[in-house]
MIVEX-363844 format. One record per atom (N, C-alpha, C): residue number from 1; chain; x, y, z. Coordinates in pm, whole numbers, padded with zeros to 5 digits. Layout:
<pts>
PT  NUM  A  X  Y  Z
...
</pts>
This chain:
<pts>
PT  1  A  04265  -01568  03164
PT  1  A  04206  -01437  03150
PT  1  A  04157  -01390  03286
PT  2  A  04190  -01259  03316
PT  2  A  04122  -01215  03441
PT  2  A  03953  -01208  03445
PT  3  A  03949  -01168  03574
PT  3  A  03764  -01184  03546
PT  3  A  03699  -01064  03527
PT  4  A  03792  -00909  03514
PT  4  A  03780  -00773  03460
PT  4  A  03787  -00809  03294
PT  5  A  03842  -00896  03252
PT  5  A  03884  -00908  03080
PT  5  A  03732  -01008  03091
PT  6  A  03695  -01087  03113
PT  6  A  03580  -01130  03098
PT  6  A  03476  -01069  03099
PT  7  A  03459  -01000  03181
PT  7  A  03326  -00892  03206
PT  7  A  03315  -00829  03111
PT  8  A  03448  -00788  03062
PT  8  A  03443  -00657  02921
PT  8  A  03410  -00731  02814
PT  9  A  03432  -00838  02791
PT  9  A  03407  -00919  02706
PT  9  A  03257  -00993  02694
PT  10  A  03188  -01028  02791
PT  10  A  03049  -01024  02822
PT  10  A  02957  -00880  02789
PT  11  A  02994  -00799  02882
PT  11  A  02940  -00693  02829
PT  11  A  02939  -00647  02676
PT  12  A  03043  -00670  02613
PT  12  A  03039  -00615  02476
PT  12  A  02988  -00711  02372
PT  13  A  02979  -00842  02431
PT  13  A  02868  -00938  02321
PT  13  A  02737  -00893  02315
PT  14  A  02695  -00858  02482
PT  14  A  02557  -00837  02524
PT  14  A  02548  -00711  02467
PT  15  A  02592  -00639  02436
PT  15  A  02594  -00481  02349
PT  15  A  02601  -00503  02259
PT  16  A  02668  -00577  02133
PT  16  A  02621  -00613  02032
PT  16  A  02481  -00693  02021
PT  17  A  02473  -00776  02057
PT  17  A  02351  -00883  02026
PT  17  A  02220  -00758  02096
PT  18  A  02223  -00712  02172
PT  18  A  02106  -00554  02155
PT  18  A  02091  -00483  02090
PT  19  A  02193  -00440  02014
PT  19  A  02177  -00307  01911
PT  19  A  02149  -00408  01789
PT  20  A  02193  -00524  01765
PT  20  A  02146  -00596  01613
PT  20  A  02025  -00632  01577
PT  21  A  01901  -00661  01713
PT  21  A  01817  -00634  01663
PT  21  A  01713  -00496  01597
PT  22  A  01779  -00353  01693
PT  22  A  01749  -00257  01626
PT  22  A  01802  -00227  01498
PT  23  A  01895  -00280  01468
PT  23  A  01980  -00215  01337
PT  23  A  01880  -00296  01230
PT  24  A  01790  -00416  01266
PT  24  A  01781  -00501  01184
PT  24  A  01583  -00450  01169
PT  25  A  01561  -00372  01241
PT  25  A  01412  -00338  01246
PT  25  A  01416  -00190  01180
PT  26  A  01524  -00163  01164
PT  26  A  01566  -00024  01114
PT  26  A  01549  -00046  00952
PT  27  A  01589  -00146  00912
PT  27  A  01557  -00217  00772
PT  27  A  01416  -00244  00711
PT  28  A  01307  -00293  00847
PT  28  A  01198  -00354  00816
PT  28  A  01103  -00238  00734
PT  29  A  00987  -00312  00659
PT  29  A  00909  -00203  00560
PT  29  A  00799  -00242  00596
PT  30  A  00686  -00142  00651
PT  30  A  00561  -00161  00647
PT  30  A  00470  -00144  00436
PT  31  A  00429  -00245  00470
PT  31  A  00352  -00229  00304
PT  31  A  00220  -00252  00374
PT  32  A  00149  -00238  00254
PT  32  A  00003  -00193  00237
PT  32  A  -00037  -00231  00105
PT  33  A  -00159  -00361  00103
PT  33  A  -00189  -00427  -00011
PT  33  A  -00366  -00394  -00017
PT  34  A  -00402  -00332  -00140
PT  34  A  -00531  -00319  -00166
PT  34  A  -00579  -00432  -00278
PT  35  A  -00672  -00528  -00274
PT  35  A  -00685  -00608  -00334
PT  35  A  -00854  -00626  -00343
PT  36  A  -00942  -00624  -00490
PT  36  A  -01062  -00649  -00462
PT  36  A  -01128  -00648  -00610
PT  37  A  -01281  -00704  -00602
PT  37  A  -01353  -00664  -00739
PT  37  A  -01480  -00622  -00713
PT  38  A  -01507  -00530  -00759
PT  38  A  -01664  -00477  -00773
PT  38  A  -01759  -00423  -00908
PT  39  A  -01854  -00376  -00886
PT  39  A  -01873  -00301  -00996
PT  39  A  -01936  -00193  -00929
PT  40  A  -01941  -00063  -01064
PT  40  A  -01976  00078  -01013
PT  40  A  -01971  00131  -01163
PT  41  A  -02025  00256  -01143
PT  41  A  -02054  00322  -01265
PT  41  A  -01960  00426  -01313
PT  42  A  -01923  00429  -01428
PT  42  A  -01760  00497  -01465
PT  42  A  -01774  00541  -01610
PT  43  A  -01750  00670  -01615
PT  43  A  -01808  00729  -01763
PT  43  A  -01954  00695  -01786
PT  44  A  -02039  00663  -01710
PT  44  A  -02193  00678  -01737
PT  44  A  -02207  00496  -01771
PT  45  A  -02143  00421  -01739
PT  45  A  -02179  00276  -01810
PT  45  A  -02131  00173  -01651
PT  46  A  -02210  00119  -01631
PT  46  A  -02202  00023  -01529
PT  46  A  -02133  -00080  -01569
PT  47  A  -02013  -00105  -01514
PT  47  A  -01908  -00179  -01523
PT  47  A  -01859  -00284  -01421
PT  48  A  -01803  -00399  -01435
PT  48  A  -01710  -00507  -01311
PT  48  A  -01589  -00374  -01325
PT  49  A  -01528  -00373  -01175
PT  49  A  -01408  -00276  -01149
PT  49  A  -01316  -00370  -01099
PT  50  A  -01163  -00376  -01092
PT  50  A  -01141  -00491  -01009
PT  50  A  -00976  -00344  -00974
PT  51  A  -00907  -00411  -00832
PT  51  A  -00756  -00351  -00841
PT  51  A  -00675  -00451  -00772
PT  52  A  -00550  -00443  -00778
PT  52  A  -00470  -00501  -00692
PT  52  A  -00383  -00378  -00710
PT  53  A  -00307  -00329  -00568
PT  53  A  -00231  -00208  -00573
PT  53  A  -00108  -00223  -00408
PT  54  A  00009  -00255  -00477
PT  54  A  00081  -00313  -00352
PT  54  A  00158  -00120  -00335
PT  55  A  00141  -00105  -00164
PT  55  A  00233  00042  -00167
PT  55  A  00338  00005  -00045
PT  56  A  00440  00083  -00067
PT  56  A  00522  00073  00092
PT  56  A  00490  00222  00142
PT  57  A  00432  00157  00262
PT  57  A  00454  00275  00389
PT  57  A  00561  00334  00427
PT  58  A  00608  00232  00542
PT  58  A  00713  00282  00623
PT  58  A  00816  00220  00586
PT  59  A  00895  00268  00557
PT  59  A  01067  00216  00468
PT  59  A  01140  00309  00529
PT  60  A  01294  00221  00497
PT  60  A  01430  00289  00527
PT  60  A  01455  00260  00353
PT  61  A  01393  00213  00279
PT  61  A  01471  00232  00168
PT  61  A  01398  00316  00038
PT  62  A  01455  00309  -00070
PT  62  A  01422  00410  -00186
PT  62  A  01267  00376  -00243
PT  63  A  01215  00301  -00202
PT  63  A  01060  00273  -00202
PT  63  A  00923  00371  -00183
PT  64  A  00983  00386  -00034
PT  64  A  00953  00466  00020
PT  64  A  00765  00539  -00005
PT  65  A  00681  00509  00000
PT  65  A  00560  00562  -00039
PT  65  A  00497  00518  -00199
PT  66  A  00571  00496  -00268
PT  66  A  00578  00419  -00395
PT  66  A  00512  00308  -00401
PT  67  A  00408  00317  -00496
PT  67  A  00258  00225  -00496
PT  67  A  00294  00183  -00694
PT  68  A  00242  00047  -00690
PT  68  A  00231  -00004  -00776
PT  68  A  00098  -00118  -00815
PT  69  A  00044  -00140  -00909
PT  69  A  00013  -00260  -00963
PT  69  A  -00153  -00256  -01046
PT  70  A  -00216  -00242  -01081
PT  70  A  -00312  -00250  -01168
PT  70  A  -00485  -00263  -01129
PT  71  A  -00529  -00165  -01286
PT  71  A  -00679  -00186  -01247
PT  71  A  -00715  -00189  -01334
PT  72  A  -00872  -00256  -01340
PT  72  A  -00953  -00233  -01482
PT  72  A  -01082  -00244  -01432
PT  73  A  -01168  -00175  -01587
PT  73  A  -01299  -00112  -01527
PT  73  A  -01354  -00202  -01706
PT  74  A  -01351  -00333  -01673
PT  74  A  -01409  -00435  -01769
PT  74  A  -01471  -00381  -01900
PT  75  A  -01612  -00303  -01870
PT  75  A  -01694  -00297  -01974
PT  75  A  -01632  -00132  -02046
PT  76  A  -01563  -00109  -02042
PT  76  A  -01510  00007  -02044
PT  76  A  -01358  -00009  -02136
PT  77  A  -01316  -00172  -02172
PT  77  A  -01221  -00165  -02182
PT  77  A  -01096  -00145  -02172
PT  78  A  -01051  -00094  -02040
PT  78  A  -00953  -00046  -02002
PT  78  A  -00900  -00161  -01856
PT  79  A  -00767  -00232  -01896
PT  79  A  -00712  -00287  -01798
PT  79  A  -00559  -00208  -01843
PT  80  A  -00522  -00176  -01681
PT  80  A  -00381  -00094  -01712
PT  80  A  -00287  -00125  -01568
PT  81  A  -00173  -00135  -01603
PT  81  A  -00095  -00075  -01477
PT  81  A  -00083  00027  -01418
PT  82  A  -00129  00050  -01302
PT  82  A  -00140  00197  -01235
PT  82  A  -00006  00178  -01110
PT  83  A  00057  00337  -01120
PT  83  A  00100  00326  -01025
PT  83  A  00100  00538  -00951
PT  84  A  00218  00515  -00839
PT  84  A  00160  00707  -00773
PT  84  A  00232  00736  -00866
PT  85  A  00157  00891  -00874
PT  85  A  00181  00967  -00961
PT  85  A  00281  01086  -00859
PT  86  A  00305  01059  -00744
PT  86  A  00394  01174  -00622
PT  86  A  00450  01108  -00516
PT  87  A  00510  01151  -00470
PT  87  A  00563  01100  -00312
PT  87  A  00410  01134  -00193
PT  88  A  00335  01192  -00271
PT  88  A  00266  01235  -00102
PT  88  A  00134  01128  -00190
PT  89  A  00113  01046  -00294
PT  89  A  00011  01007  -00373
PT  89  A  -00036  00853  -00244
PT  90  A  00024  00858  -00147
PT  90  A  -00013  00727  -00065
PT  90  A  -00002  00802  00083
PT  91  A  -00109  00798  00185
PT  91  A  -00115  00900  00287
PT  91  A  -00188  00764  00366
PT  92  A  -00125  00777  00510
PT  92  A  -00194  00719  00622
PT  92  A  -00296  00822  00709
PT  93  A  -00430  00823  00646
PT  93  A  -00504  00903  00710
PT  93  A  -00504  00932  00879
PT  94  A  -00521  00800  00885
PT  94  A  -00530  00720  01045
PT  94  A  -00515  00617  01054
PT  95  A  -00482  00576  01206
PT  95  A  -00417  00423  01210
PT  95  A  -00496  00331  01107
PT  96  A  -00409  00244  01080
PT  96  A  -00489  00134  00987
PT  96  A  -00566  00243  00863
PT  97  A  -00589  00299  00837
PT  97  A  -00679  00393  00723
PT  97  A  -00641  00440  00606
PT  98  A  -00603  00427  00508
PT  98  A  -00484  00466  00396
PT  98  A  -00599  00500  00281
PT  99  A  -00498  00601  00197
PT  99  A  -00551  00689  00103
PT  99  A  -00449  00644  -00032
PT  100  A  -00468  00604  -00138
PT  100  A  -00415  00576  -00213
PT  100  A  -00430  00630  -00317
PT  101  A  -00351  00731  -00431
PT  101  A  -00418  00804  -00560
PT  101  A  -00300  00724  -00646
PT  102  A  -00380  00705  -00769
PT  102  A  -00271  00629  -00892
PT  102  A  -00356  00651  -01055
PT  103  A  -00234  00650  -01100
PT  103  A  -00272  00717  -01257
PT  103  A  -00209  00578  -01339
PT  104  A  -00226  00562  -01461
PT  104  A  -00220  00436  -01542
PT  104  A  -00066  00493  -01580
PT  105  A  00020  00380  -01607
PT  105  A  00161  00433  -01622
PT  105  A  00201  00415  -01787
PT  106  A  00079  00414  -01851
PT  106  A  00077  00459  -02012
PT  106  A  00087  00588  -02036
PT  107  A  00000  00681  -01995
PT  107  A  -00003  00777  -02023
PT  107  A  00009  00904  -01894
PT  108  A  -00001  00826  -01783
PT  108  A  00041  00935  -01639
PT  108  A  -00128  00987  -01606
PT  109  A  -00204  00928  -01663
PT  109  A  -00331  01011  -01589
PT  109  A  -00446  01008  -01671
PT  110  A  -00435  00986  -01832
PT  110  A  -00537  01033  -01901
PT  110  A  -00598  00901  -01937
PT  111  A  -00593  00778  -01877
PT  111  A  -00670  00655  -01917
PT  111  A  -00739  00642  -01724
PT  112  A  -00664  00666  -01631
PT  112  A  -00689  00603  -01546
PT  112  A  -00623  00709  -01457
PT  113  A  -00690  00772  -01319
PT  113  A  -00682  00854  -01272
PT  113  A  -00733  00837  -01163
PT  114  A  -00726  00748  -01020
PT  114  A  -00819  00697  -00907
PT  114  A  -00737  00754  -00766
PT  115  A  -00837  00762  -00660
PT  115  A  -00818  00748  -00523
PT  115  A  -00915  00668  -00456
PT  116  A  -00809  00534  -00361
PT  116  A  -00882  00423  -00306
PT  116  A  -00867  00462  -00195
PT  117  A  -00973  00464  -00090
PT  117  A  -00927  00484  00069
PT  117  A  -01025  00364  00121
PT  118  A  -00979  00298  00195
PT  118  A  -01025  00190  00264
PT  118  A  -01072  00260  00408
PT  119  A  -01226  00186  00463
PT  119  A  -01247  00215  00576
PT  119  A  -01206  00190  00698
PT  120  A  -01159  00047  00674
PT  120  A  -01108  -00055  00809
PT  120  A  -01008  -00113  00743
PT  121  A  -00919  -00137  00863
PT  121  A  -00811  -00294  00783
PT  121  A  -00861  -00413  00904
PT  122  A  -00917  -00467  00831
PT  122  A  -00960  -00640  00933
PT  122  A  -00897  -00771  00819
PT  123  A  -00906  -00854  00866
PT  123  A  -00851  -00973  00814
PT  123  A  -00915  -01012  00710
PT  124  A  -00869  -01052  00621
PT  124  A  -00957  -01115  00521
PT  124  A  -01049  -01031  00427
PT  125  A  -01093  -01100  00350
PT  125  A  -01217  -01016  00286
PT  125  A  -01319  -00929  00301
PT  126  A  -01291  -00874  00442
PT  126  A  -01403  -00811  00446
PT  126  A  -01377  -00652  00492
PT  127  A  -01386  -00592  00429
PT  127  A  -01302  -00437  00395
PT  127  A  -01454  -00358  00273
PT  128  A  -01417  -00263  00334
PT  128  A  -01467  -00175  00199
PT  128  A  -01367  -00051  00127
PT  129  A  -01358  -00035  00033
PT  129  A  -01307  00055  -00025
PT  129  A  -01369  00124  -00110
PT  130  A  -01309  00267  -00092
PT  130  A  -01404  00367  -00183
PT  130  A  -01350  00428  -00271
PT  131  A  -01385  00407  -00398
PT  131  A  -01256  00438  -00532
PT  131  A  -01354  00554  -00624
PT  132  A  -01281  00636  -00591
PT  132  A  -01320  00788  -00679
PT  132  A  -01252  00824  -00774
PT  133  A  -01284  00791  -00914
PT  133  A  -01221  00845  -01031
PT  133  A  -01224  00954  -01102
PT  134  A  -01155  01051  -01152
PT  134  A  -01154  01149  -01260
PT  134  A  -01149  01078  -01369
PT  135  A  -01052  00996  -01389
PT  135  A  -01064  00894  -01552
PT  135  A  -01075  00780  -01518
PT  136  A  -01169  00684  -01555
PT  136  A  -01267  00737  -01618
PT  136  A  -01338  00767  -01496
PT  137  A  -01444  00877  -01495
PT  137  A  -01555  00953  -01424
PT  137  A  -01598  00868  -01388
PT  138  A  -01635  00877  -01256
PT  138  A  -01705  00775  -01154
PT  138  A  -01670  00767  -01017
PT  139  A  -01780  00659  -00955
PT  139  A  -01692  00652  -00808
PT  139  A  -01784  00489  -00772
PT  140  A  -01749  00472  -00698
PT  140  A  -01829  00305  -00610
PT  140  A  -01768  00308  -00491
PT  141  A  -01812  00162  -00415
PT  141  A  -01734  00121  -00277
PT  141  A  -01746  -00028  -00330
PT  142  A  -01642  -00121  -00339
PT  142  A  -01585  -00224  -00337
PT  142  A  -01623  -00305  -00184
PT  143  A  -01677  -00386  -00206
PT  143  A  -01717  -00474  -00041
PT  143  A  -01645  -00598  -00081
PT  144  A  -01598  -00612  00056
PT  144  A  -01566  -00741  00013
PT  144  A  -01384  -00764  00018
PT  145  A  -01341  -00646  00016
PT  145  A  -01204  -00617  -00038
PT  145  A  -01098  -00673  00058
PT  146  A  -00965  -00671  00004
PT  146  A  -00838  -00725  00104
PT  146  A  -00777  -00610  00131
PT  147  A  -00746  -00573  00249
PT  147  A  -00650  -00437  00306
PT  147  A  -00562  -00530  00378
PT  148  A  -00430  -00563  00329
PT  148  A  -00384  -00654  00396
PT  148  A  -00228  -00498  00434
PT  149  A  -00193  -00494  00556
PT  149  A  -00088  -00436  00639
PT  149  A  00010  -00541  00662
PT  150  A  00138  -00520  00608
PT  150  A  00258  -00597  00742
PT  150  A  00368  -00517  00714
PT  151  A  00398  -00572  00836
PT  151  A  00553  -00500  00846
PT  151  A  00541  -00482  00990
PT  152  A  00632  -00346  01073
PT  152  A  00671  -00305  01193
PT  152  A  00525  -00203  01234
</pts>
């Protein structure tokens, strides 16, 4: 082989093996995990509150902003699967800062109706979140909580 057919041949590995890691970060999904238990007052009755609520941020795929996974407000009776009720129902306020709204996926809104926005994302348990309900009526801040981020 000449050493012009080599070069072209070098060069075009080294051009592949560069663009494959972009093609392959082009795939990656930032998610966003709210995880915690508190209590707070909801329909007039002081209650344990607890959520776990997994959302994707940043996606290349059909996900896309789409929040899922459950809450309950103990003395109140109500444990449900909540998930968004819109494409715009999960908002990155500011870096690290997320706004989360979700309705119970029984009825779309009329058992369970919340927005969680977390103050900080730090490691571990120690987060606050502030969960404002229309159903049931109420609001608290959760201490203590997991805001766990990964992805790109």
């Amino acid at each position: 082989m000449t050493r012009s057919a080599n070069l072209v041949r070098f060069l075009l590995v080294v051009s592949i093996l560069a663009i494959a890691p972009i093609a392959a970060a082009a795939n990656n999904s930032e998610q966003v995990v709210f995880s915690g238990i508190g209590s707070g007052t909801f329909n007039d009755t002081q209650t344990p509150v607890g959520f776990w609520i997994w959302c994707e941020a940043d996606s290349g795929n059909p996900y896309l902003h789409q929040c899922n996974g459950s809450m309950y407000f103990y003395d109140l009776g109500i444990v449900q699967g909540v998930e968004d009720p819109s494409a715009s129902a999960f908002q990155e306020l500011s870096q690290g800062i997320y706004q989360i709204t979700v309705v119970d996926r029984a009825t779309g809104g009329s058992i369970i109706n919340c927005k969680l926005t977390n103050e900080s994302s730090k490691h571990g348990p120690s987060n606050n979140v502030d969960i404002t309900c229309t159903t049931p009526s109420g609001s608290t801040q959760v201490q203590h909580a997991v805001v766990n981020v990964t992805g790109p």
